[in-house]
mmCIF entry with sequence, helices, sheets and N, C-alpha, C, O atoms, coordinates in Angstrom:
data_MODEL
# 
_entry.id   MODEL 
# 
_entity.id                         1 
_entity.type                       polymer 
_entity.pdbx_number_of_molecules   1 
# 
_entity_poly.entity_id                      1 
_entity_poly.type                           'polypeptide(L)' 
_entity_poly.nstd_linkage                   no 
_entity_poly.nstd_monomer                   no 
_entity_poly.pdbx_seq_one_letter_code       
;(UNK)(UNK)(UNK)(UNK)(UNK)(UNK)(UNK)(UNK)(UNK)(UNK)(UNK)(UNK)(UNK)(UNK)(UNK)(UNK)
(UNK)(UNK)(UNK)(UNK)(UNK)(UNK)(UNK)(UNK)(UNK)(UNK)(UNK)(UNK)(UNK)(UNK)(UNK)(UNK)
(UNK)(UNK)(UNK)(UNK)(UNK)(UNK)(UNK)(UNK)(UNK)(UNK)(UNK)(UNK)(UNK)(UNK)(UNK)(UNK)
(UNK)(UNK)(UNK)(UNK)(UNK)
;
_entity_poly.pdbx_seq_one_letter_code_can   XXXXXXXXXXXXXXXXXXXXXXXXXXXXXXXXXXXXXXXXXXXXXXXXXXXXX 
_entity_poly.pdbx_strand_id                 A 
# 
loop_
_entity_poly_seq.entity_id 
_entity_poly_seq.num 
_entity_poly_seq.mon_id 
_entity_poly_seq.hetero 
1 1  UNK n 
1 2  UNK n 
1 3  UNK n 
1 4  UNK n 
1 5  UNK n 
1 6  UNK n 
1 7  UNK n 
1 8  UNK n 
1 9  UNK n 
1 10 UNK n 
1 11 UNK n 
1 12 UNK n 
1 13 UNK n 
1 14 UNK n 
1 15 UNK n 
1 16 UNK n 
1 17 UNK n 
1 18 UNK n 
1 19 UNK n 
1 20 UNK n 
1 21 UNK n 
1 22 UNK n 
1 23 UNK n 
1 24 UNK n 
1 25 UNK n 
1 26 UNK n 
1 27 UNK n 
1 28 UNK n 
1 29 UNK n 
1 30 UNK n 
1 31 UNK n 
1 32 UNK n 
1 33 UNK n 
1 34 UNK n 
1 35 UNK n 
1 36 UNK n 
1 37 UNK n 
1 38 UNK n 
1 39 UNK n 
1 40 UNK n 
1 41 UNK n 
1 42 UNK n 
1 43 UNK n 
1 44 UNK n 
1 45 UNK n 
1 46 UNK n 
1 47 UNK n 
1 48 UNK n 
1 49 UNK n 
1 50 UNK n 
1 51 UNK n 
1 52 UNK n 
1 53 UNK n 
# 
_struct_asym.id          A 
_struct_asym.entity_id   1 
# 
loop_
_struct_conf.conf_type_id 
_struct_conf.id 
_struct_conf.pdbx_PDB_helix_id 
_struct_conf.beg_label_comp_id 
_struct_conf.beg_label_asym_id 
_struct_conf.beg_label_seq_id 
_struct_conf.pdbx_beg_PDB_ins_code 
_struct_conf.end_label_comp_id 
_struct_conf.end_label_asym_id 
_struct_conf.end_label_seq_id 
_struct_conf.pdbx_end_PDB_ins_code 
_struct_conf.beg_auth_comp_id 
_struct_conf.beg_auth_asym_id 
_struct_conf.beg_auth_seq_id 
_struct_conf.end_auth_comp_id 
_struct_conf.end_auth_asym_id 
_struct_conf.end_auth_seq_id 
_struct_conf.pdbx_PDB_helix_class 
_struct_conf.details 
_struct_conf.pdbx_PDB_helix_length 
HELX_P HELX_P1 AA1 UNK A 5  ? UNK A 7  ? UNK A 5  UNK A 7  5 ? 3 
HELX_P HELX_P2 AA2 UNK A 36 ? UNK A 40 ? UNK A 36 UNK A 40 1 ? 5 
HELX_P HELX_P3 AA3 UNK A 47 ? UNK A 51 ? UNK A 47 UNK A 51 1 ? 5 
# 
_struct_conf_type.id          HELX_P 
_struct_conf_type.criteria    ? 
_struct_conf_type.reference   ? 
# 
_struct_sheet.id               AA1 
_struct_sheet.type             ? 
_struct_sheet.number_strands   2 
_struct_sheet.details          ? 
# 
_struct_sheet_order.sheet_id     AA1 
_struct_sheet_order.range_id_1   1 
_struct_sheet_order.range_id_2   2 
_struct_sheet_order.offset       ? 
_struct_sheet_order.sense        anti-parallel 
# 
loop_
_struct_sheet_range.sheet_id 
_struct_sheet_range.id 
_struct_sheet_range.beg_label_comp_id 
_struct_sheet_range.beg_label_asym_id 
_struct_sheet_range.beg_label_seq_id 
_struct_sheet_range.pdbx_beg_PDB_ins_code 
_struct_sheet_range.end_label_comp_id 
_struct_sheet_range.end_label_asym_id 
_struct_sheet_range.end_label_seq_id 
_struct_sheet_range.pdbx_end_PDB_ins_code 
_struct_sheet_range.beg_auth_comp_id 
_struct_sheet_range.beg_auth_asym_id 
_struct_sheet_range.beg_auth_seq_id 
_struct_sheet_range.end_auth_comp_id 
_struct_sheet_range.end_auth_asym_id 
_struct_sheet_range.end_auth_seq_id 
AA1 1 UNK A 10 ? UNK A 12 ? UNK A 10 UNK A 12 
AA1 2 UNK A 15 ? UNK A 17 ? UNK A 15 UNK A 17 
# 
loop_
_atom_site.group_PDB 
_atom_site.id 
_atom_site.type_symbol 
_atom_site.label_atom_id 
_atom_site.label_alt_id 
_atom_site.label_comp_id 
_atom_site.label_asym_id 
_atom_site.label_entity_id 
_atom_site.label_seq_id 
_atom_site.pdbx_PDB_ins_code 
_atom_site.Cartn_x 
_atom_site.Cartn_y 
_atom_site.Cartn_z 
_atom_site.occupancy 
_atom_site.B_iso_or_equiv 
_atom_site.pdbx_formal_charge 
_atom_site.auth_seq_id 
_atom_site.auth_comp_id 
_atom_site.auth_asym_id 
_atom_site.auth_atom_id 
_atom_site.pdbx_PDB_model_num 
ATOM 1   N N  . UNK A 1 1  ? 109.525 101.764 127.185 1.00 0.00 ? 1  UNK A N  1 
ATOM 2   C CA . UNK A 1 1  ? 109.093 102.229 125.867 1.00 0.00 ? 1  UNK A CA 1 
ATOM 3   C C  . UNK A 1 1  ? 107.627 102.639 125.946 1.00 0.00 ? 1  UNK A C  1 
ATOM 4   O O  . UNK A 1 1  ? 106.686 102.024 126.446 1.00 0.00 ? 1  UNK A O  1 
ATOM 5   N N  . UNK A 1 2  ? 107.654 103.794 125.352 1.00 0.00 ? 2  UNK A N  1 
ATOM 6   C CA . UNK A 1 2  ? 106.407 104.332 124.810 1.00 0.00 ? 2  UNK A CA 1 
ATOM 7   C C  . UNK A 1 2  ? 104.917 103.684 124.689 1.00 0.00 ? 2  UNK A C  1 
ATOM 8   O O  . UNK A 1 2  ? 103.851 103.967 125.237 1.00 0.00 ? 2  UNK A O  1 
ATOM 9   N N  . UNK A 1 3  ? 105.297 102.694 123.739 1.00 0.00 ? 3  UNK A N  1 
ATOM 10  C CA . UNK A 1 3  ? 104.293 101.720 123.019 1.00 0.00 ? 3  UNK A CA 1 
ATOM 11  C C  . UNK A 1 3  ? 104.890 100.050 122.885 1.00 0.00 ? 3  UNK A C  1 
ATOM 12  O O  . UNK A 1 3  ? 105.308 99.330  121.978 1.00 0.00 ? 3  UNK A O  1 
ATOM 13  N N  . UNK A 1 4  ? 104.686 99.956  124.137 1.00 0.00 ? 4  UNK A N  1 
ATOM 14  C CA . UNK A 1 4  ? 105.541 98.237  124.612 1.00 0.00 ? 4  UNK A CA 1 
ATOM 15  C C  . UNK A 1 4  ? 104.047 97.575  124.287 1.00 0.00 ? 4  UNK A C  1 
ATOM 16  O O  . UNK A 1 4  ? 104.207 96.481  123.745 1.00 0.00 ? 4  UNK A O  1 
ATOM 17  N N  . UNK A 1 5  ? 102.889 97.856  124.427 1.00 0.00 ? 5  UNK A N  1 
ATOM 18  C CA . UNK A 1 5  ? 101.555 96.445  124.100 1.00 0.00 ? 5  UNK A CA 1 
ATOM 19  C C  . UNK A 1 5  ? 101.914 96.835  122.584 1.00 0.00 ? 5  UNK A C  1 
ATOM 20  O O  . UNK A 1 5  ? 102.087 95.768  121.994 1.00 0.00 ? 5  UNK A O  1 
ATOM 21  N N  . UNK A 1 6  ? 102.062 97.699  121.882 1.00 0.00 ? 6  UNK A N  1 
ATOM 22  C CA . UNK A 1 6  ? 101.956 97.688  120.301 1.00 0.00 ? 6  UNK A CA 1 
ATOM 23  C C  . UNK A 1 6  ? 103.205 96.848  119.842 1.00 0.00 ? 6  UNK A C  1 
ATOM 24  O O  . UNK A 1 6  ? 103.148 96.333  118.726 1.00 0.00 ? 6  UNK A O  1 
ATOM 25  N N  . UNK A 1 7  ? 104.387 96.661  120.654 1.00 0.00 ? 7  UNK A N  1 
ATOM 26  C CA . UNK A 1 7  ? 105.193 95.670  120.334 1.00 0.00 ? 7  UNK A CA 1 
ATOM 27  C C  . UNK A 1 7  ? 105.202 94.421  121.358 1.00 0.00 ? 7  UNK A C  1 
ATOM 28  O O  . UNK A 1 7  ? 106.124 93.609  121.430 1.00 0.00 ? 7  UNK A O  1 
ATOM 29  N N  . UNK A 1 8  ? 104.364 94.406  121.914 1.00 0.00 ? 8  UNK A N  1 
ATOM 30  C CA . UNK A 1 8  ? 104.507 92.460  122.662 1.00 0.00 ? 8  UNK A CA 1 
ATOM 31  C C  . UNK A 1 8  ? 103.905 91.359  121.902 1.00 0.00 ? 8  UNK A C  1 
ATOM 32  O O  . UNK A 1 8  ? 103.077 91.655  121.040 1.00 0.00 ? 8  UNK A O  1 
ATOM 33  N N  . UNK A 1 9  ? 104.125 90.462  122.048 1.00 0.00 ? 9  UNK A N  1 
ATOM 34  C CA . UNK A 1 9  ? 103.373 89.341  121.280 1.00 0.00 ? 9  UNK A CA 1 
ATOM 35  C C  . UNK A 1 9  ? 101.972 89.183  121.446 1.00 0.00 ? 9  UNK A C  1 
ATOM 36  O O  . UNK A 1 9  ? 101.390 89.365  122.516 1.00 0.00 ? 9  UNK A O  1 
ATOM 37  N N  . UNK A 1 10 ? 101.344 88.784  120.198 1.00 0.00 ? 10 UNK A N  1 
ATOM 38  C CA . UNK A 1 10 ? 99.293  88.384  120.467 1.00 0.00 ? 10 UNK A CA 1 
ATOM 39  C C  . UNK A 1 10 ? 99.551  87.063  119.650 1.00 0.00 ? 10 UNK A C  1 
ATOM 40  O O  . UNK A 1 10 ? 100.557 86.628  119.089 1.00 0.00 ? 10 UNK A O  1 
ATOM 41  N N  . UNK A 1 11 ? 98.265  86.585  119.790 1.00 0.00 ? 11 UNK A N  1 
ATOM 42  C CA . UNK A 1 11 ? 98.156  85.179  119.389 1.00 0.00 ? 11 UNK A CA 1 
ATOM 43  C C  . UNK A 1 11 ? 96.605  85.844  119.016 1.00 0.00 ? 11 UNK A C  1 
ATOM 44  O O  . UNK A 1 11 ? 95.784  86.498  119.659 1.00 0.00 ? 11 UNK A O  1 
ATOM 45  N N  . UNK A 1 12 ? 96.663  85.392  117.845 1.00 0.00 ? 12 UNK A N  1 
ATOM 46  C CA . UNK A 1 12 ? 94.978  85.563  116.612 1.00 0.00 ? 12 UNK A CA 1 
ATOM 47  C C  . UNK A 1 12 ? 94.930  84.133  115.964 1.00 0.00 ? 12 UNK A C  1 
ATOM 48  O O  . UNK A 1 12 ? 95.664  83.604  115.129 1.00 0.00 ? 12 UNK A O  1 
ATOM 49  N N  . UNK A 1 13 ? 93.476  83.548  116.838 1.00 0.00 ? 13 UNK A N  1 
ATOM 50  C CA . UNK A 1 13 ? 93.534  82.139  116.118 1.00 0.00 ? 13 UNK A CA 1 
ATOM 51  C C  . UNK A 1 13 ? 94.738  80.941  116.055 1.00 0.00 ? 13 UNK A C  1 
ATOM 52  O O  . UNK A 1 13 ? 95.108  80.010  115.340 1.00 0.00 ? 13 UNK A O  1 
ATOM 53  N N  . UNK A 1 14 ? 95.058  81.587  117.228 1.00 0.00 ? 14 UNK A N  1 
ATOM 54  C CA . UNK A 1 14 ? 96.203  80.222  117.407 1.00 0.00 ? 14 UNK A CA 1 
ATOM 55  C C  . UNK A 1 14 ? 97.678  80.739  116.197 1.00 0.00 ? 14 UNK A C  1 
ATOM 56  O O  . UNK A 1 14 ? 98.507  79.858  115.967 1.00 0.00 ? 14 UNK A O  1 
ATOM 57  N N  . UNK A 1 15 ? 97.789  81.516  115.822 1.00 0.00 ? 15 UNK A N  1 
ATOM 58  C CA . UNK A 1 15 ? 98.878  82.093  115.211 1.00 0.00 ? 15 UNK A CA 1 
ATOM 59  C C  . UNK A 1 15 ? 99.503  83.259  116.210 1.00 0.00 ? 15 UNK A C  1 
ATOM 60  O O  . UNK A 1 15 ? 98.931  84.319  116.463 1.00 0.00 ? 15 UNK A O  1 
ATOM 61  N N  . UNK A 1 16 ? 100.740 82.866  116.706 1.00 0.00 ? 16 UNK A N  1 
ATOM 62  C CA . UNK A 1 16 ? 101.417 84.360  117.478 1.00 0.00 ? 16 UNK A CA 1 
ATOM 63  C C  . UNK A 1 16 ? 101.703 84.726  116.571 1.00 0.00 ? 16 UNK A C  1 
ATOM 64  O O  . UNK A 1 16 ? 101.539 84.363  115.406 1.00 0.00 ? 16 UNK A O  1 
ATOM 65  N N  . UNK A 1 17 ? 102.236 85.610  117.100 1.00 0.00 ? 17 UNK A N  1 
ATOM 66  C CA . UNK A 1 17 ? 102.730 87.492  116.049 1.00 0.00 ? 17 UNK A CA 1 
ATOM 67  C C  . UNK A 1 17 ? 103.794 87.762  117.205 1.00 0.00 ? 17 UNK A C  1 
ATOM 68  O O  . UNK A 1 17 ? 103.551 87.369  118.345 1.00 0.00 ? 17 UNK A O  1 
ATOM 69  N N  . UNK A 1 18 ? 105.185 88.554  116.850 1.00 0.00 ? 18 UNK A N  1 
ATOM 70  C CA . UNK A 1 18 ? 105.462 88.518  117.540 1.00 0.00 ? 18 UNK A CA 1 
ATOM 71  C C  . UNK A 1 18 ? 105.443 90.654  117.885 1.00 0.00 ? 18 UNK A C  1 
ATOM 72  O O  . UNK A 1 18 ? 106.203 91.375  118.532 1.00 0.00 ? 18 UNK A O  1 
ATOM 73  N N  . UNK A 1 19 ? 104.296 90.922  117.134 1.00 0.00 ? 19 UNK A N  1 
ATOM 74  C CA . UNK A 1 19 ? 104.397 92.094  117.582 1.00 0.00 ? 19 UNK A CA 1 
ATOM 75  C C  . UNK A 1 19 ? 102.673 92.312  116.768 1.00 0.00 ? 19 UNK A C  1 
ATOM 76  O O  . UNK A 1 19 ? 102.069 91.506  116.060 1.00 0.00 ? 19 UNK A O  1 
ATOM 77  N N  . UNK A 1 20 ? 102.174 93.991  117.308 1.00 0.00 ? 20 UNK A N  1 
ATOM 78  C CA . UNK A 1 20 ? 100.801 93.719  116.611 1.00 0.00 ? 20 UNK A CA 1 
ATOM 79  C C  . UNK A 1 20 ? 100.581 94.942  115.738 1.00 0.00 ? 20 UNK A C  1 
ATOM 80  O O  . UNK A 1 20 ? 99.517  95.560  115.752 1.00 0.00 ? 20 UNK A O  1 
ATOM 81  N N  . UNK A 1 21 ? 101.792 95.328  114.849 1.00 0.00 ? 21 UNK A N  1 
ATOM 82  C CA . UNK A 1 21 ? 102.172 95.599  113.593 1.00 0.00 ? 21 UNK A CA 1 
ATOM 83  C C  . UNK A 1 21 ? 102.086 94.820  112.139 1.00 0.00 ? 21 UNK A C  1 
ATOM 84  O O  . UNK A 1 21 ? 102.552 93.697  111.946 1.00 0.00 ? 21 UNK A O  1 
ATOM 85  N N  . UNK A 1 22 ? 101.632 95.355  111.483 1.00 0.00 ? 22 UNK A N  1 
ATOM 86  C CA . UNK A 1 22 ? 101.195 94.394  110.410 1.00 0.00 ? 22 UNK A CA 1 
ATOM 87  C C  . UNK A 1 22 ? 101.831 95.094  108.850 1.00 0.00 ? 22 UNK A C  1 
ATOM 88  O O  . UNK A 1 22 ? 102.023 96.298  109.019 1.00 0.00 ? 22 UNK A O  1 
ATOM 89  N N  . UNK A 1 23 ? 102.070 94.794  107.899 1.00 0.00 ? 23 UNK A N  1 
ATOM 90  C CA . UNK A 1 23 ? 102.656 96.128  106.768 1.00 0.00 ? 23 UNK A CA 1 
ATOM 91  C C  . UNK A 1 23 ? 100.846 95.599  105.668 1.00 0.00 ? 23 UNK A C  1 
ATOM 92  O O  . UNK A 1 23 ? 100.467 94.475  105.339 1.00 0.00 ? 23 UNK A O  1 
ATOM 93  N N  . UNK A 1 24 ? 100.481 96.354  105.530 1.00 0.00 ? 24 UNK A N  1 
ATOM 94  C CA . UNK A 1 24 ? 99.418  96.308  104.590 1.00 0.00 ? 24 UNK A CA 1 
ATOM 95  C C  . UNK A 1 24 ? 99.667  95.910  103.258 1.00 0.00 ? 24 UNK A C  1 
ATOM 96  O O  . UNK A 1 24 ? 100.829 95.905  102.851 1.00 0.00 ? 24 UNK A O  1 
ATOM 97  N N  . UNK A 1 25 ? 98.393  95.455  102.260 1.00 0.00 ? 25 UNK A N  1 
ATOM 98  C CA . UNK A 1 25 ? 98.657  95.546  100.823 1.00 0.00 ? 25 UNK A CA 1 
ATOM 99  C C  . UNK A 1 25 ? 99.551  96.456  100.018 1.00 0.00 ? 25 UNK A C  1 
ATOM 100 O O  . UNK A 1 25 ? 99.973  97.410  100.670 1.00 0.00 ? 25 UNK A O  1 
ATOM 101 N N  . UNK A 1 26 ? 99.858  96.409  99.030  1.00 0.00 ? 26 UNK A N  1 
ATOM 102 C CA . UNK A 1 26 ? 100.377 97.893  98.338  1.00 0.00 ? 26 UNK A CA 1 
ATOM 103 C C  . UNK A 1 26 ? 100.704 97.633  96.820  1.00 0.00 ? 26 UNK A C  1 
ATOM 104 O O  . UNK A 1 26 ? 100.754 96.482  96.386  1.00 0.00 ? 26 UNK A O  1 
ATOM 105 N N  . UNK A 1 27 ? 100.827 98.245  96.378  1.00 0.00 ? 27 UNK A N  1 
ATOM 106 C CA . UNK A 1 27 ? 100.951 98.202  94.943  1.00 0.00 ? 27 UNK A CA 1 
ATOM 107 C C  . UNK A 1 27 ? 102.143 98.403  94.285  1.00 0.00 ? 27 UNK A C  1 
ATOM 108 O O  . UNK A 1 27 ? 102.178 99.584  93.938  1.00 0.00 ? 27 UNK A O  1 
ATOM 109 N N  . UNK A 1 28 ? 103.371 97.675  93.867  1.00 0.00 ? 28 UNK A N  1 
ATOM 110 C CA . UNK A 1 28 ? 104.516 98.342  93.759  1.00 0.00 ? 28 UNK A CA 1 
ATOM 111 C C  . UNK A 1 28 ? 104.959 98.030  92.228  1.00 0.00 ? 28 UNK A C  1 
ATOM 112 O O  . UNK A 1 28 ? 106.124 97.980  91.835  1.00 0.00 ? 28 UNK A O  1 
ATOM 113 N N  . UNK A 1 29 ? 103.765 97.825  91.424  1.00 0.00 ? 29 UNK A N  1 
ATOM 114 C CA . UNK A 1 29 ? 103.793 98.513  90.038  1.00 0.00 ? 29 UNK A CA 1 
ATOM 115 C C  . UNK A 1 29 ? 104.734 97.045  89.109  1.00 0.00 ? 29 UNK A C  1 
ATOM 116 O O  . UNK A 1 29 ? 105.200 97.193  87.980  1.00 0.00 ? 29 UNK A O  1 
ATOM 117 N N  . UNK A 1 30 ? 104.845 95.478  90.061  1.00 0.00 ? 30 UNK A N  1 
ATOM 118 C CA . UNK A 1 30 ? 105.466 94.284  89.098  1.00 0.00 ? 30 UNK A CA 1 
ATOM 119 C C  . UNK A 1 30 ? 104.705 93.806  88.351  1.00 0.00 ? 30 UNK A C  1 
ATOM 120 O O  . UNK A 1 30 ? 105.046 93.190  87.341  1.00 0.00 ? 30 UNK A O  1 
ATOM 121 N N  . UNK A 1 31 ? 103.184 94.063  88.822  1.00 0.00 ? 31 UNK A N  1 
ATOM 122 C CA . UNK A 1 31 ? 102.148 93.171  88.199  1.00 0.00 ? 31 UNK A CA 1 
ATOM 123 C C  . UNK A 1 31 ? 101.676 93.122  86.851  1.00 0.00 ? 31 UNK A C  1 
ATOM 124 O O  . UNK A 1 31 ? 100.943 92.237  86.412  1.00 0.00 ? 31 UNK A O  1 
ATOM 125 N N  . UNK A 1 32 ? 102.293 94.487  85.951  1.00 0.00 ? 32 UNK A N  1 
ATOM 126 C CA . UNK A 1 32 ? 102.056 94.719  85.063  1.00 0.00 ? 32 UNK A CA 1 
ATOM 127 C C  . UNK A 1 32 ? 103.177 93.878  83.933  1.00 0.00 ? 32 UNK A C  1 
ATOM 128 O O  . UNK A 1 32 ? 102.926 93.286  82.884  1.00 0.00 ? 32 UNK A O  1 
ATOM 129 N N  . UNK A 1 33 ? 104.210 94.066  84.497  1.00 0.00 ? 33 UNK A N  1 
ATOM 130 C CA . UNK A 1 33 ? 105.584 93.820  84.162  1.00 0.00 ? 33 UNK A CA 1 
ATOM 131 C C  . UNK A 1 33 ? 105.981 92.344  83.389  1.00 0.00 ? 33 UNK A C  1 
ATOM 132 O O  . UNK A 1 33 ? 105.528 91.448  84.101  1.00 0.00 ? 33 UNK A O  1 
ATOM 133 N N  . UNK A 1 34 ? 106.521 91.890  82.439  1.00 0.00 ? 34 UNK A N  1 
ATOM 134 C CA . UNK A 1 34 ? 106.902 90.809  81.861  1.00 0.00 ? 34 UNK A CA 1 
ATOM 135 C C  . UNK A 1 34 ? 107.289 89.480  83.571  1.00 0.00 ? 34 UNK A C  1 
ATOM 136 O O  . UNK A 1 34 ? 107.980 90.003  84.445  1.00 0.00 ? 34 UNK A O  1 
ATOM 137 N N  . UNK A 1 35 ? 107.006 88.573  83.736  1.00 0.00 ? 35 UNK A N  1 
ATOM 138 C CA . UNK A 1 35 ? 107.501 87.781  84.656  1.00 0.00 ? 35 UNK A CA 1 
ATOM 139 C C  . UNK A 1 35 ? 106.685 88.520  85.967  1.00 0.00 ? 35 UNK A C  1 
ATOM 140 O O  . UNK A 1 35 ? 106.938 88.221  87.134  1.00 0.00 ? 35 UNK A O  1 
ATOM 141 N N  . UNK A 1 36 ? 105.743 89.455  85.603  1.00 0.00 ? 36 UNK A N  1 
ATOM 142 C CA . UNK A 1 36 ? 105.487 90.127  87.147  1.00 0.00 ? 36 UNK A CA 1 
ATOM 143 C C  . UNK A 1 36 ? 104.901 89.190  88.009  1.00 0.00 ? 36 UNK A C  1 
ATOM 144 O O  . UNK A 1 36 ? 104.986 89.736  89.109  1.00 0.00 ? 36 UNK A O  1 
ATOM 145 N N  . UNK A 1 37 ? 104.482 88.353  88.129  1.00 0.00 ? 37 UNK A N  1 
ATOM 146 C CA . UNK A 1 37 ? 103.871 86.882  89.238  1.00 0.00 ? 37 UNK A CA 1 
ATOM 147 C C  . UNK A 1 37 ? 104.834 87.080  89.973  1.00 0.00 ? 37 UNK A C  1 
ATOM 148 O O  . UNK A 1 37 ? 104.744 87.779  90.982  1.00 0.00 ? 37 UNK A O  1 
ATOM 149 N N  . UNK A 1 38 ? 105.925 86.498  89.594  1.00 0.00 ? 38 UNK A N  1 
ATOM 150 C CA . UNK A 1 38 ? 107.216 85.970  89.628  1.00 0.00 ? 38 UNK A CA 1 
ATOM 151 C C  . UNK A 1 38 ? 108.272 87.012  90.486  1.00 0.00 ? 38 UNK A C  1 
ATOM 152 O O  . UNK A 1 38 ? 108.981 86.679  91.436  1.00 0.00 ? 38 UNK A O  1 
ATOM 153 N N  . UNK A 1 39 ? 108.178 88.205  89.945  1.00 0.00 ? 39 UNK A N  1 
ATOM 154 C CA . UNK A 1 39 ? 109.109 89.482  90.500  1.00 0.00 ? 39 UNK A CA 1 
ATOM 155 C C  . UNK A 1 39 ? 108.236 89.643  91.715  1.00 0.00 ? 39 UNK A C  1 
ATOM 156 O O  . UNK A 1 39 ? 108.809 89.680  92.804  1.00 0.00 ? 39 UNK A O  1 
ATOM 157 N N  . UNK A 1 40 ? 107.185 89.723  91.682  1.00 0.00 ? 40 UNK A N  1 
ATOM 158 C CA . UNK A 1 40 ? 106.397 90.485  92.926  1.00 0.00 ? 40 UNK A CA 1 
ATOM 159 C C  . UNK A 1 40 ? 106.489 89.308  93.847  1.00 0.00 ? 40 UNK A C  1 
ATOM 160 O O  . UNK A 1 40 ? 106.779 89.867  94.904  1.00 0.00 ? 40 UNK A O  1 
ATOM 161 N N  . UNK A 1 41 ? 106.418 87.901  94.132  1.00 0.00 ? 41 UNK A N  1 
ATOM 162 C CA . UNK A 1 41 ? 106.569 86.992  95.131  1.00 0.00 ? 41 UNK A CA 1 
ATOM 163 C C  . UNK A 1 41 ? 108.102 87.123  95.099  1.00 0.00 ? 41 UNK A C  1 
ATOM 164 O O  . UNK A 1 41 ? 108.608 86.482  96.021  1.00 0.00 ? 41 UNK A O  1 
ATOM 165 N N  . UNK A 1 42 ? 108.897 87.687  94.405  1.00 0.00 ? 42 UNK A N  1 
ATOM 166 C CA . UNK A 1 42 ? 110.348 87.621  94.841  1.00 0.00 ? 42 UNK A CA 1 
ATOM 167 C C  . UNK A 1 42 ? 110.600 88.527  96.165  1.00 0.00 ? 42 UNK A C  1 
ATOM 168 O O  . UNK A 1 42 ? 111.280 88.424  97.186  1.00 0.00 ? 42 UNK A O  1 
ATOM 169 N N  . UNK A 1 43 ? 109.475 89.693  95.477  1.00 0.00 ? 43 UNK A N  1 
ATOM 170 C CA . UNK A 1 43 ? 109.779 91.110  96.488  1.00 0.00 ? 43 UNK A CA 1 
ATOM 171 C C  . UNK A 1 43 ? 108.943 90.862  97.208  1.00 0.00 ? 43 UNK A C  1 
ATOM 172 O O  . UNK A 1 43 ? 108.031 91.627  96.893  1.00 0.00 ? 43 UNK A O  1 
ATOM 173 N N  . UNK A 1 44 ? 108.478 89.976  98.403  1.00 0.00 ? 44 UNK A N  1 
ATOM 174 C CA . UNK A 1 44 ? 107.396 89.898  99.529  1.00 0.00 ? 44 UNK A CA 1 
ATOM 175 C C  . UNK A 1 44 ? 108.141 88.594  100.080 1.00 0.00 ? 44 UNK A C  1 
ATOM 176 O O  . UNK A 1 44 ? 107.861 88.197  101.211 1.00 0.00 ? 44 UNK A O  1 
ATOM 177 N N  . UNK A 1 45 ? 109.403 87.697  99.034  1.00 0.00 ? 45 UNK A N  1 
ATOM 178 C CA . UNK A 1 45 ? 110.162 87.030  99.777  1.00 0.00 ? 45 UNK A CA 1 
ATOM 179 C C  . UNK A 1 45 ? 111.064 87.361  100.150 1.00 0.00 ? 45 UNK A C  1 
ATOM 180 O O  . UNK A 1 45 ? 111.612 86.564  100.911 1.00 0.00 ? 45 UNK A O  1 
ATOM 181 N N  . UNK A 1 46 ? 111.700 88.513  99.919  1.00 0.00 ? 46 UNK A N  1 
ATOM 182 C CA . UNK A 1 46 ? 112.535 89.537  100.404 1.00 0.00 ? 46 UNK A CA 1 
ATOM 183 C C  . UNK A 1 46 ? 112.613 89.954  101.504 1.00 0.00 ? 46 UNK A C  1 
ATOM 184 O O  . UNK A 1 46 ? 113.384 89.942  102.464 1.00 0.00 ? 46 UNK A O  1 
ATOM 185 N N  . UNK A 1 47 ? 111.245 90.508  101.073 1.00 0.00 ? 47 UNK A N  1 
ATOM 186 C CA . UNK A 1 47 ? 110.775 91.306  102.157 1.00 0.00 ? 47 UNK A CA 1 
ATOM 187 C C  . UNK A 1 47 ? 110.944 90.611  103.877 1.00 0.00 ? 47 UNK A C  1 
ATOM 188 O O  . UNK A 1 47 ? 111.500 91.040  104.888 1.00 0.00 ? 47 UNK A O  1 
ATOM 189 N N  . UNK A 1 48 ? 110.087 89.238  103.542 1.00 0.00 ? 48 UNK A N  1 
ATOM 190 C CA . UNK A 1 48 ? 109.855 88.702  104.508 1.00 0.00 ? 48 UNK A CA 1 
ATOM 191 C C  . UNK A 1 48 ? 110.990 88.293  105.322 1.00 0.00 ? 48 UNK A C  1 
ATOM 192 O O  . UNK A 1 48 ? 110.960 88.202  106.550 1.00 0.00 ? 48 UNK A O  1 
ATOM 193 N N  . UNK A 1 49 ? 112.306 87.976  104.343 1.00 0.00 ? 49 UNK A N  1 
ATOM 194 C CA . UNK A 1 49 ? 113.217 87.120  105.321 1.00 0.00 ? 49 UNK A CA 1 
ATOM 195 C C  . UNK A 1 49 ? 113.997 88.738  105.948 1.00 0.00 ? 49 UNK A C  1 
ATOM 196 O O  . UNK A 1 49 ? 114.407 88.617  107.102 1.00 0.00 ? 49 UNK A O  1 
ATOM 197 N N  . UNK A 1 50 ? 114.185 89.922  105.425 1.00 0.00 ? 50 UNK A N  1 
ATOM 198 C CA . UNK A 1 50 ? 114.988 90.996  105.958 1.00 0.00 ? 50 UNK A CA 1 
ATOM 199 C C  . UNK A 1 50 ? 114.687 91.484  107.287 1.00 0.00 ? 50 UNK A C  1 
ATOM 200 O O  . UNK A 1 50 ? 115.418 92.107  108.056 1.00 0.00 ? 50 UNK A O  1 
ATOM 201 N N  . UNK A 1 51 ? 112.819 90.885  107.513 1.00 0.00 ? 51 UNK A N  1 
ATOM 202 C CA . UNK A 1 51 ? 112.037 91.698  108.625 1.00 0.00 ? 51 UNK A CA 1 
ATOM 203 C C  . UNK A 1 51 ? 112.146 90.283  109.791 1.00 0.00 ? 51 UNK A C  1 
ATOM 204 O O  . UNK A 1 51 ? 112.013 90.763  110.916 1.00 0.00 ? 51 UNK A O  1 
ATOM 205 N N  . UNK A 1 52 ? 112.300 89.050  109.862 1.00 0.00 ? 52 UNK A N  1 
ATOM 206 C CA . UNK A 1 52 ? 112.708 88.191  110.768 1.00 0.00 ? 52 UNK A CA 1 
ATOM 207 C C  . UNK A 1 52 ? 113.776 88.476  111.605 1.00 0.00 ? 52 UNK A C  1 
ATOM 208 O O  . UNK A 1 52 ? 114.981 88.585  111.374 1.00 0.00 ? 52 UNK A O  1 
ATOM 209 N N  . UNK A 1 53 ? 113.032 88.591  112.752 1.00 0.00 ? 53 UNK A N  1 
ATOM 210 C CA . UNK A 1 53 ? 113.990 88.497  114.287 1.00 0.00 ? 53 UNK A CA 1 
ATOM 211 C C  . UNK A 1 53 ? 115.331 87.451  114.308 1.00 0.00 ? 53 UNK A C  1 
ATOM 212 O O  . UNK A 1 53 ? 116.017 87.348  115.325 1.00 0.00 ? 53 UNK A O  1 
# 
């Protein structure tokens, strides 16, 4: 592959990664929203378990 160091594992501070891709902040418009706390940690717990190896 192409870009095998952009996907091998790093260790930052004693935390591995298992790749050195990261998804940034973003704004996806719950925060405004009735319950938005609530909706937006739903959608970043989502998120998180779909993107696990």
């Amino acid at each position: 592959m192409a870009y095998s160091y952009l996907f091998s594992p790093s260790t930052i501070r004693g935390m591995e990664m298992q790749s050195k891709v990261i998804m940034g902040s973003m704004h996806v418009g719950l925060e405004g929203e009735e319950n938005g706390l609530e909706k937006l940690t739903a959608f970043y717990v989502r998120r998180a378990k779909e993107h696990v190896d």
